[in-house]
C-alpha positions as CSV (number, residue, x, y, z in Angstrom):
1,X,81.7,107.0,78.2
2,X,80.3,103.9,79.5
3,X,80.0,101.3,82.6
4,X,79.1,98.0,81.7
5,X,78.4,95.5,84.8
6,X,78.6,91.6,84.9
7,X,79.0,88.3,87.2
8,X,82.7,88.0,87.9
9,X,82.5,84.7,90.1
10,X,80.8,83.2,93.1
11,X,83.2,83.3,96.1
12,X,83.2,80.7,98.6
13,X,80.3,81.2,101.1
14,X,78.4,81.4,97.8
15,X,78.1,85.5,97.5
16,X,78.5,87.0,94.0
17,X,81.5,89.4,93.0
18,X,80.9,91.4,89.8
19,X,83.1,93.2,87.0
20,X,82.5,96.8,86.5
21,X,84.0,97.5,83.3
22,X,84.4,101.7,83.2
23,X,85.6,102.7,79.6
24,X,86.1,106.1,78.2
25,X,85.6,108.2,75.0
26,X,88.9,107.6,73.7
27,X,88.8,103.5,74.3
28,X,90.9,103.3,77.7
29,X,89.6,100.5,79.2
30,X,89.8,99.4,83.1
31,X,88.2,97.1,84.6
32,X,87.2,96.6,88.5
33,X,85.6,94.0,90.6
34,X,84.1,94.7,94.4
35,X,86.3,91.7,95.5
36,X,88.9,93.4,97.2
37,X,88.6,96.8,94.6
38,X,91.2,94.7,92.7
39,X,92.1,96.6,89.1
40,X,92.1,92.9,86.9
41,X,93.0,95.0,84.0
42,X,94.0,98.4,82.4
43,X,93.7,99.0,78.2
44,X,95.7,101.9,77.2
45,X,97.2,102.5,73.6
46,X,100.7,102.3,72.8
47,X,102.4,105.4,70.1
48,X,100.3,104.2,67.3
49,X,97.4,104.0,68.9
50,X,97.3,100.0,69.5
51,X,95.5,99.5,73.1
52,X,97.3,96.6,75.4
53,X,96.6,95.8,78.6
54,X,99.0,96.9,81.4
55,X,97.9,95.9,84.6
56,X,98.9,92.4,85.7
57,X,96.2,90.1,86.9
58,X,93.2,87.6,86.1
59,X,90.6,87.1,83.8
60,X,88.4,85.0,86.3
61,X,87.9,84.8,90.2
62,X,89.6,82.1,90.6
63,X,93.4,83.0,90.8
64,X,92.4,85.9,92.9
65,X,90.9,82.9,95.3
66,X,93.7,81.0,95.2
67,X,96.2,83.3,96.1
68,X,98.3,86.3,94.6
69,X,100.7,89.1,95.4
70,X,98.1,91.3,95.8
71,X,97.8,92.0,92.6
72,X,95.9,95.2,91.9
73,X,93.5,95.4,94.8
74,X,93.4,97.4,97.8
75,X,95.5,97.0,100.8
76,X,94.7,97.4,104.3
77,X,93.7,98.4,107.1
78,X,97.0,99.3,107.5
79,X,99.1,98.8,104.0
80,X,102.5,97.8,104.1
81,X,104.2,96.8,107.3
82,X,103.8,97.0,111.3
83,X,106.7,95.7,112.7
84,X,106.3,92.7,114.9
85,X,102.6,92.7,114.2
86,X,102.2,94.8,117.7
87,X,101.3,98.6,118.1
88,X,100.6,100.4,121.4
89,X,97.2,103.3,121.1
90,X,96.3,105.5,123.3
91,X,98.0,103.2,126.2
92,X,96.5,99.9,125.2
93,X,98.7,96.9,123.1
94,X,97.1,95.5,120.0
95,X,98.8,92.1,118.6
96,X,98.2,91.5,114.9
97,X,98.5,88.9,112.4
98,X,102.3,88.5,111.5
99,X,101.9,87.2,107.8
100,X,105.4,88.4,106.4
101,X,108.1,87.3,108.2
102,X,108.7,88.8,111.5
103,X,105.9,91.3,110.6
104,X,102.6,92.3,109.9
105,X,102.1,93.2,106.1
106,X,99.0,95.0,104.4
107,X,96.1,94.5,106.6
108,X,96.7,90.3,107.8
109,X,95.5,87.1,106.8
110,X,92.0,89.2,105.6
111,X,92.6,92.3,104.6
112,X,91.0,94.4,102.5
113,X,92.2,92.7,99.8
114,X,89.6,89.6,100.8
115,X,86.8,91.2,101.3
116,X,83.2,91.9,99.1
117,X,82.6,95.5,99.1
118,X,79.8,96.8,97.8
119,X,78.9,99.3,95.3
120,X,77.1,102.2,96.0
121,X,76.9,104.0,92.9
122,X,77.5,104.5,89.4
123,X,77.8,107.8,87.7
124,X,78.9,109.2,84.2
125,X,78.8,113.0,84.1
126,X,81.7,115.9,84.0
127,X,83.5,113.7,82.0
128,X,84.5,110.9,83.5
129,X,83.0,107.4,84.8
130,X,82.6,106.2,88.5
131,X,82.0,103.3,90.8
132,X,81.4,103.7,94.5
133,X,81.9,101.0,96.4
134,X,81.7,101.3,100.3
135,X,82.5,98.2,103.3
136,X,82.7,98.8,107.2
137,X,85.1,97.1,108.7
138,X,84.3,95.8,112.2
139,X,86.0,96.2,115.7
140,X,88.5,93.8,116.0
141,X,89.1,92.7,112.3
142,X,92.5,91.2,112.0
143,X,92.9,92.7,115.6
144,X,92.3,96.8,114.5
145,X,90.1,98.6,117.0
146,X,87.2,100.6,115.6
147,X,84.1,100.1,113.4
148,X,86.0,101.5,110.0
149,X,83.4,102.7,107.7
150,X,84.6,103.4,104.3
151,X,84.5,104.4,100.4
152,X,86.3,104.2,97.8
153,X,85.8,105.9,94.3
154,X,87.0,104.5,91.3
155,X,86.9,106.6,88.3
156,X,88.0,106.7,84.5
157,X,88.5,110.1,83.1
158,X,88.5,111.6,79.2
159,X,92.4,112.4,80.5
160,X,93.5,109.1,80.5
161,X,93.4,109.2,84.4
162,X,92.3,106.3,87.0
163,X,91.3,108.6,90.1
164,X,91.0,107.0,93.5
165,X,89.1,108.7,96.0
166,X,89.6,107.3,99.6
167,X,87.2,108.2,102.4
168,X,87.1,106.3,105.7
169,X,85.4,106.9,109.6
170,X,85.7,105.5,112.8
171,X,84.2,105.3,116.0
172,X,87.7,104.6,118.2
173,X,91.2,105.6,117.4
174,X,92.5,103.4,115.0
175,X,95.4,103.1,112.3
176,X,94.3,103.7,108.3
177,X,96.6,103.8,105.8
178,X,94.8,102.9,102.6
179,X,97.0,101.9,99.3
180,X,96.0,100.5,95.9
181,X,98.3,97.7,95.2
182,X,98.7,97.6,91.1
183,X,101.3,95.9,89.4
184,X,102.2,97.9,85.8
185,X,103.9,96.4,82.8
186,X,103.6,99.0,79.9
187,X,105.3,97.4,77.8
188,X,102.5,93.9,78.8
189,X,104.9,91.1,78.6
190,X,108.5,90.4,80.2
191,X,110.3,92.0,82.4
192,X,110.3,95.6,83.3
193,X,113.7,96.3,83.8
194,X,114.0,98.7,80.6
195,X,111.2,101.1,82.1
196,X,112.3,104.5,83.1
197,X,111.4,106.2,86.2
198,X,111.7,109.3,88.0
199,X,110.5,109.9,91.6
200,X,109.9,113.3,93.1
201,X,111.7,112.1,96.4
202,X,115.0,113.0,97.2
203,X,115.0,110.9,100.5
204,X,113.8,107.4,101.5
205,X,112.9,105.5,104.8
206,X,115.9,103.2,105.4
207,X,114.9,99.5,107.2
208,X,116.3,96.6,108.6
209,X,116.7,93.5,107.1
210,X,112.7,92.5,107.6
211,X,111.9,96.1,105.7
212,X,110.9,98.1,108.9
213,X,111.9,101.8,108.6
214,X,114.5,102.5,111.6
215,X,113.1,105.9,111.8
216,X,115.4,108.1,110.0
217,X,115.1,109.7,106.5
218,X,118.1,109.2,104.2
219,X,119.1,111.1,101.1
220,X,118.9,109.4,97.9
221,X,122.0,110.8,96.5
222,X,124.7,108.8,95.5
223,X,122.8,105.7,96.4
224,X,121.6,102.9,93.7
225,X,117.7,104.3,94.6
226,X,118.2,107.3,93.5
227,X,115.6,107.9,90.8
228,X,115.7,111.9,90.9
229,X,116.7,111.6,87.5
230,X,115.2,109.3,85.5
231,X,117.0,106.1,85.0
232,X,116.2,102.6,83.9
233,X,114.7,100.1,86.7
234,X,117.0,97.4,85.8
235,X,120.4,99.6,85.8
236,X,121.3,99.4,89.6
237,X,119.0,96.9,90.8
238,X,120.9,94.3,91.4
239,X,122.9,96.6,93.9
240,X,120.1,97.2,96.5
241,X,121.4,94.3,99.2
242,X,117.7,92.2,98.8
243,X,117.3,89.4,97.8
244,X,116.1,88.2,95.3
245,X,117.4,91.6,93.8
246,X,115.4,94.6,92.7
247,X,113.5,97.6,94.7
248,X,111.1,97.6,97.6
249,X,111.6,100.9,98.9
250,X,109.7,103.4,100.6
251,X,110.4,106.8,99.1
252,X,109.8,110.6,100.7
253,X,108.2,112.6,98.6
254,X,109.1,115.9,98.0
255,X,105.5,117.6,98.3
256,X,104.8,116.6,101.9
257,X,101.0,115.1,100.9
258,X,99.7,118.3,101.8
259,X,98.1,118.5,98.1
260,X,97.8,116.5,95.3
261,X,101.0,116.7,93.7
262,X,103.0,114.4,91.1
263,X,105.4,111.5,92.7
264,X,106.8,109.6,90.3
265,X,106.8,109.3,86.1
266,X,107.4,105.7,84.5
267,X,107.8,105.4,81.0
268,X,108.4,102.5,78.5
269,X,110.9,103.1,75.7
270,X,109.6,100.6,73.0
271,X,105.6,101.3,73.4
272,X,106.1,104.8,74.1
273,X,103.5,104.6,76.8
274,X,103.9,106.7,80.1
275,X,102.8,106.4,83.4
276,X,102.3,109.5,85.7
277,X,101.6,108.9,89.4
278,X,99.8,111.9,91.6
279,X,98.7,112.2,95.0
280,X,98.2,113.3,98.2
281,X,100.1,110.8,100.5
282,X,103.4,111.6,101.6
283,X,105.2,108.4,100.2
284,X,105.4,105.9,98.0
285,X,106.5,102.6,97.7
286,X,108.4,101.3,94.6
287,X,108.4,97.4,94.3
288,X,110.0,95.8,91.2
289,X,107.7,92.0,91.1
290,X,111.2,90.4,93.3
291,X,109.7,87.3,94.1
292,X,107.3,87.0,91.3
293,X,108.5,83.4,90.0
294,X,106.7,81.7,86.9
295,X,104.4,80.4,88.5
296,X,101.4,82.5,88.0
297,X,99.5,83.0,84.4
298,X,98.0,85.8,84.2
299,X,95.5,87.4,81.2
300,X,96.3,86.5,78.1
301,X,98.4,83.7,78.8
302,X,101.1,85.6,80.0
303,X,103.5,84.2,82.7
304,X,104.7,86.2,85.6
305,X,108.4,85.9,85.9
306,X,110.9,88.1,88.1
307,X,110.5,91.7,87.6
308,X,107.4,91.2,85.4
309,X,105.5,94.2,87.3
310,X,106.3,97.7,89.0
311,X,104.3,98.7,91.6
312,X,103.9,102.4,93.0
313,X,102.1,102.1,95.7
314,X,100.8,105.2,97.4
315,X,100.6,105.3,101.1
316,X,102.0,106.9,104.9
317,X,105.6,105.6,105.6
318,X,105.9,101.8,106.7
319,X,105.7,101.2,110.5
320,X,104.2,104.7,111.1
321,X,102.6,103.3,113.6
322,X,105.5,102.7,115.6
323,X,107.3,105.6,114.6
324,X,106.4,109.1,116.3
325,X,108.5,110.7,113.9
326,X,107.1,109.7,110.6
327,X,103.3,111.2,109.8
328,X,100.4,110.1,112.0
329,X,98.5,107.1,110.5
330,X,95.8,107.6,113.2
331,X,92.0,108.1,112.6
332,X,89.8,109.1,115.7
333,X,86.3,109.5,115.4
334,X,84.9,112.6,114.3
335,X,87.7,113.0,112.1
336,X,87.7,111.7,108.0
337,X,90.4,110.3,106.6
338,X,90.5,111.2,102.6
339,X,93.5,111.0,99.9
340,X,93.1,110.6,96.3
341,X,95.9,109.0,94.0
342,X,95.7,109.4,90.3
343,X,97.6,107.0,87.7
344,X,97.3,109.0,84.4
345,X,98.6,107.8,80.9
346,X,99.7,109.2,77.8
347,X,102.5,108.4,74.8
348,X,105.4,109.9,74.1
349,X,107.0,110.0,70.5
């Protein structure tokens, strides 16, 4: 196993980001920079052992700069959405950012995704490779209460796994909901409407027409998300009601995030190549690259047109804030906030 490290860019106020390239002993490659823990790329072999890269993204800084969908970083304070920007703690009213519509979505205009974090440690022992990388986010950041002190671990296992190890303080109440925000093509080109996926989550959050949950838990059955069996991405899509069609759906999963448990099992007919998701959130969020339109190249010279990229986003239910109901998102001090999601790979015949 090995970690190599090197310059990835020079960001604006003229700090450094770097490339931490983690690869293991059977050549899985990933590769992570501390500018917004984004994932720029993921090297996995296909049935006959031919490695391709997986994970949409960018070779340089620069697109990242410029802007993207989030591609492969971490999102927050609070990933996904607050409705209306606006949440009421512990009797006080906090107004947000509202960056997505009506809404608040993945942390505002600088979330987590925008920031340097720094690493804190590099290991290679018990078989697999880590980076720690660690940022403290202030009170009043993008209008969150609390001094936020984090760290996330990123490590590459002899199993084929990328673990994610979440840890996070605070010294006033606040709302956490951590998420990594990686876009998949297993296949590494076109769309990804052939892919096959299964989720452990016989019941979703319904929402309005912005995407906030209205607070009730639906069954899947019977409905075009219904993924209990494994079916093809691209065989109901175009019957979910959004626009541009496809899925961006919170789903319940079945194991409650009280342990680390599977959610959800992707896997690409033509490459062979399977994607297993674990973890210990309660839900996850399936979206199917909707408004992804051509207009951004990405490594390798490969365009990024609709439905080029799955995401399966781990993460507390959207709006949780806002919603007694759904699980607490809230930290207070003297409490620690950990969850640990797992993407793990492997082939089938």
């Amino acid at each position: 196993m090995k970690i190599d490290e090197a310059v990835f860019g020079q960001l604006p106020d003229n700090t450094t980001a770097r490339l931490y390239t983690l690869r293991n002993s059977n050549g899985m490659v990933v590769k992570v920079t501390d500018y917004g823990l984004i994932i720029t790329e993921i090297h996995v072999p296909d049935r006959q052992g031919r490695l391709g890269n997986v994970a949409l993204g960018f070779g340089t800084l620069g697109p990242y700069l410029a802007g993207h969908p989030y591609f492969g970083c971490i999102a927050g304070r609070v990933a996904n959405r607050i409705a209306k920007g606006a949440f009421t703690l512990d009797g006080k009213s906090y107004q947000l950012a509202v960056n997505n519509g009506p809404n608040h979505l993945h942390g505002g205009l600088k979330g987590f995704d925008k920031k340097l974090w720094k690493s804190s440690g590099i290991l290679i022992a018990h078989g697999r490779a880590s980076v720690r990388f660690s940022y403290t986010s202030p009170d009043g950041d993008e209008g969150y209460p609390g001094n936020l002190s984090m760290k996330v671990t990123y490590a590459l296992t002899d199993d084929q796994e990328i673990r994610m190890d979440y840890e996070a303080t605070t010294d006033k109440a606040t709302p956490v909901n951590l998420t990594n925000h990686s876009y998949f093509n297993l296949a590494e080109r076109g769309d990804v409407l052939g892919h096959e996926l299964q989720l452990m989550a016989d019941r979703y959050t319904p929402t309005d027409d912005t995407l906030i949950p209205t607070g009730t838990l639906a069954s899947v059955r019977g409905t075009p998300i219904d993924f209990t069996r494994r079916a093809s991405l691209g065989a109901r899509h175009t019957q979910t009601g959004l626009t541009p069609p496809g899925y961006d759906h919170n789903f319940v999963l079945n194991h409650g995030g009280k342990s680390l448990g599977k959610a959800a099992v992707v896997t690409e007919p033509k490459t062979g190549r399977v994607l297993e998701v674990l973890t210990t959130e309660p839900g996850i969020q399936l979206y199917t690259g909707n408004h992804l339109d051509g207009s951004l190249t990405g490594t390798g010279g490969i365009v990024y047109g609709r439905h080029g990229g799955f995401c399966l986003e781990t993460q507390h239910f959207p709006d949780s804030i806002n919603k007694p109901s759904f699980p607490s998102v809230v930290l207070r001090p003297g409490q620690t906030y950990r969850t640990t999601t797992i993407y793990k790979f492997s082939t089938v015949s």
